[in-house]
C-alpha positions in Angstrom: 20.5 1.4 37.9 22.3 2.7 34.6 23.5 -0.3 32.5 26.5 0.2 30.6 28.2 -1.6 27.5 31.2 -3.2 28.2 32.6 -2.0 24.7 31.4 -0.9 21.3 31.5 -4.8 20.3 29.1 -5.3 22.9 27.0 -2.4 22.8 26.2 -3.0 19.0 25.3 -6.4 19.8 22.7 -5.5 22.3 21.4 -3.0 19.8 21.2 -5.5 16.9 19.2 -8.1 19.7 17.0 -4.9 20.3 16.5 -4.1 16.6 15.3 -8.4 16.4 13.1 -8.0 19.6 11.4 -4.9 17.9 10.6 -6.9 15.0 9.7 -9.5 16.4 6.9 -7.6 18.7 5.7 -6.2 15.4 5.4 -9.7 13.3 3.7 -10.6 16.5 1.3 -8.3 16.4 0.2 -8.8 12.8 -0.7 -12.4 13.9 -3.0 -11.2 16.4 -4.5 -8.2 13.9 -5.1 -11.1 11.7 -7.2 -13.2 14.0 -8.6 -10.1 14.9 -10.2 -9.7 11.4 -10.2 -13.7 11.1 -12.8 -13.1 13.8 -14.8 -9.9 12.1 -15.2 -12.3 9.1 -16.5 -15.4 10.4 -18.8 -13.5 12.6 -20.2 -11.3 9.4 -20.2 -14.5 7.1 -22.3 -16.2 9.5 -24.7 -13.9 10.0 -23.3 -11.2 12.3 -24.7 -7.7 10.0 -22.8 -5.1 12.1 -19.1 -4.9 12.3 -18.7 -2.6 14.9 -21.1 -5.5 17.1 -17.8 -8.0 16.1 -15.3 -5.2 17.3 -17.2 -5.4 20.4 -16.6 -9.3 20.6 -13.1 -8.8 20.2 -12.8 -5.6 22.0 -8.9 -5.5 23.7 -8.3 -9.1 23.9 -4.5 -10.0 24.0 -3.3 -13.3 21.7 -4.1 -15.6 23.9 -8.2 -14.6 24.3 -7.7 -14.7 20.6 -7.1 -17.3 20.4 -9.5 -19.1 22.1 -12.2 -17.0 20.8 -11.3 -17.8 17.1 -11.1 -21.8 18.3 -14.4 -21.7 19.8 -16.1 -19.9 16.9 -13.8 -22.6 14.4 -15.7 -25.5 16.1 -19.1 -23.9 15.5 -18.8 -23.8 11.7 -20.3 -26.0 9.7 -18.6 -27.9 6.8 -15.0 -28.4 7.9 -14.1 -32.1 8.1 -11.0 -34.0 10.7 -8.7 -32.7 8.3 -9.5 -29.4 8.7 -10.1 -29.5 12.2 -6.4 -30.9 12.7 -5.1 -28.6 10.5 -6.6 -25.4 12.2 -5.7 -27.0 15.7 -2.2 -27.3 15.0 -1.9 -23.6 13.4 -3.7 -22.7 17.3 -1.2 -24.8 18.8 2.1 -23.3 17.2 -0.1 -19.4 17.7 0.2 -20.3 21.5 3.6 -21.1 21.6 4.5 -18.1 19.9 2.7 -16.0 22.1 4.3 -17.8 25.0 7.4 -16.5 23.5 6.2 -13.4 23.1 5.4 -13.0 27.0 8.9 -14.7 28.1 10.2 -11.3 26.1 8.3 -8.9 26.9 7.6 -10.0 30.8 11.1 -11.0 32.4 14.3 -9.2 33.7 16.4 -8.8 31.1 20.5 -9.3 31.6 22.2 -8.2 28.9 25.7 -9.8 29.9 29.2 -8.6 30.9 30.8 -8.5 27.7 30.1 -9.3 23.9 29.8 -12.5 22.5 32.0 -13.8 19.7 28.9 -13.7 17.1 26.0 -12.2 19.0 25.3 -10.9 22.7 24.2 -13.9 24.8 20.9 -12.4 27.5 19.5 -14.4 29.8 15.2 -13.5 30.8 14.4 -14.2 34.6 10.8 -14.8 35.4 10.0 -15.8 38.4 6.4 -18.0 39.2 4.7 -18.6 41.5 3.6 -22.5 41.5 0.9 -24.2 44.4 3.0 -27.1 45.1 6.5 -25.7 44.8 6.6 -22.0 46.1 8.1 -19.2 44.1 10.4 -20.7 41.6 12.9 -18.8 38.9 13.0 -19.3 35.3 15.7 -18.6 33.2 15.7 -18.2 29.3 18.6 -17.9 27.3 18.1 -15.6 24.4 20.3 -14.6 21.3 19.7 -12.5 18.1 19.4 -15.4 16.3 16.7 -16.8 18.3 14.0 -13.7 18.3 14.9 -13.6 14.5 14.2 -17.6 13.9 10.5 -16.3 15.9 10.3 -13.5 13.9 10.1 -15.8 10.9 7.8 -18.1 12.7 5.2 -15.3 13.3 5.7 -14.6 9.4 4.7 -18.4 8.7 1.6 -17.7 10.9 0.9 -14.4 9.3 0.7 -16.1 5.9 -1.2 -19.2 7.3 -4.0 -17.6 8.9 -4.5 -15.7 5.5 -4.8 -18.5 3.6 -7.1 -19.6 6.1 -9.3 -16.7 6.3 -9.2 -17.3 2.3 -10.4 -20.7 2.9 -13.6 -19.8 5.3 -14.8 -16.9 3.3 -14.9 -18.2 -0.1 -16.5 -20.9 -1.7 -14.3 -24.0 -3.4 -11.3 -23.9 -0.9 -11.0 -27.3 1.4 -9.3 -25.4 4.8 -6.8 -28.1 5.3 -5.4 -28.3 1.4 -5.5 -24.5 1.1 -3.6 -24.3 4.1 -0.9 -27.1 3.4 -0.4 -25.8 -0.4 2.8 -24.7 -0.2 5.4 -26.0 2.3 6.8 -22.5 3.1 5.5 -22.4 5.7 6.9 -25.5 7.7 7.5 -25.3 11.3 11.2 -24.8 12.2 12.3 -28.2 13.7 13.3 -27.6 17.3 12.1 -23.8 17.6 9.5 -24.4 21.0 11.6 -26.9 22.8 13.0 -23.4 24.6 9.7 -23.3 25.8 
């Protein structure tokens, strides 16, 4: 079925939620690149003398493999203290919900509404699940511009985070849970996962 604006007001709305969802998928993905090489380099500084071997460890796993690979490997390493642990855990913990996010997007009927909105286009994600005690059940998401934007931003924060954490692991002198917590620009926004 063709879907059709109701007017140019709501038609540029939908295109400025699109033009958010794009960047959004793209901040996204440099999270997961950067657990990606997070990976390669704790692998080679531990020991690991072939890159293309860690490539290989990696291979096509989506975020949330990632994620757990990079946890795993995190617990192995010597030298990092409650502190860091915590630290790390939590930076895991807000990578999930992200990528929780990210699959609500990418994975669900979209409706784009009847008409515009009086600041942005209000869409509403359908997922349906399938859960052992309750049947098939649906799910529905509101979504605005302003929302995949606020997440865009989060996956920035989480960009910048696992850097300085990667700086932390690899060289000599950095304590992973101050390096990480150096700047506060990086905050959580309050309320951002309780969608989830």
């Amino acid at each position: 079925m063709f879907y059709q604006a109701a007017d140019i007001k709501h038609e540029e709305q939908i295109d400025e939620l699109m033009s958010s969802l794009g960047r959004f998928i793209v901040e996204f993905e440099r999270v997961c690149s950067a657990y990606q090489h997070l990976v390669i380099f704790v692998l080679e500084k531990n020991g690991l003398q072939s890159q293309s071997l860690a490539k290989v460890v990696i291979g096509d796993k989506a975020a949330a493999e990632l994620r757990v690979l990079f946890s795993t490997l995190y617990l192995e390493l010597s030298g990092q203290d409650a502190e860091d642990k915590k630290a790390v855990k939590a930076l895991n913990n807000r990578f999930e919900k992200l990528t929780t996010f990210r699959n609500n997007l990418v994975h669900a009927d979209w409706d784009l509404g009847d008409e515009a909105g009086e600041e942005e286009v209000d869409a509403i994600l359908s997922k349906y699940r399938n859960k052992p005690t309750k049947g098939s059940e649906r799910r529905r998401i509101a979504v605005t511009k302003s929302l995949i934007d606020s997440f865009a931003l989060e996956a920035r924060k989480q960009l910048v985070l696992v850097r300085r954490l990667q700086v932390a692991l690899l060289q000599s002198g950095f304590k992973t849970s101050e390096h990480m917590a150096r700047f506060d620009d990086c905050e959580l926004e309050d309320g951002l996962f309780s969608e989830l």
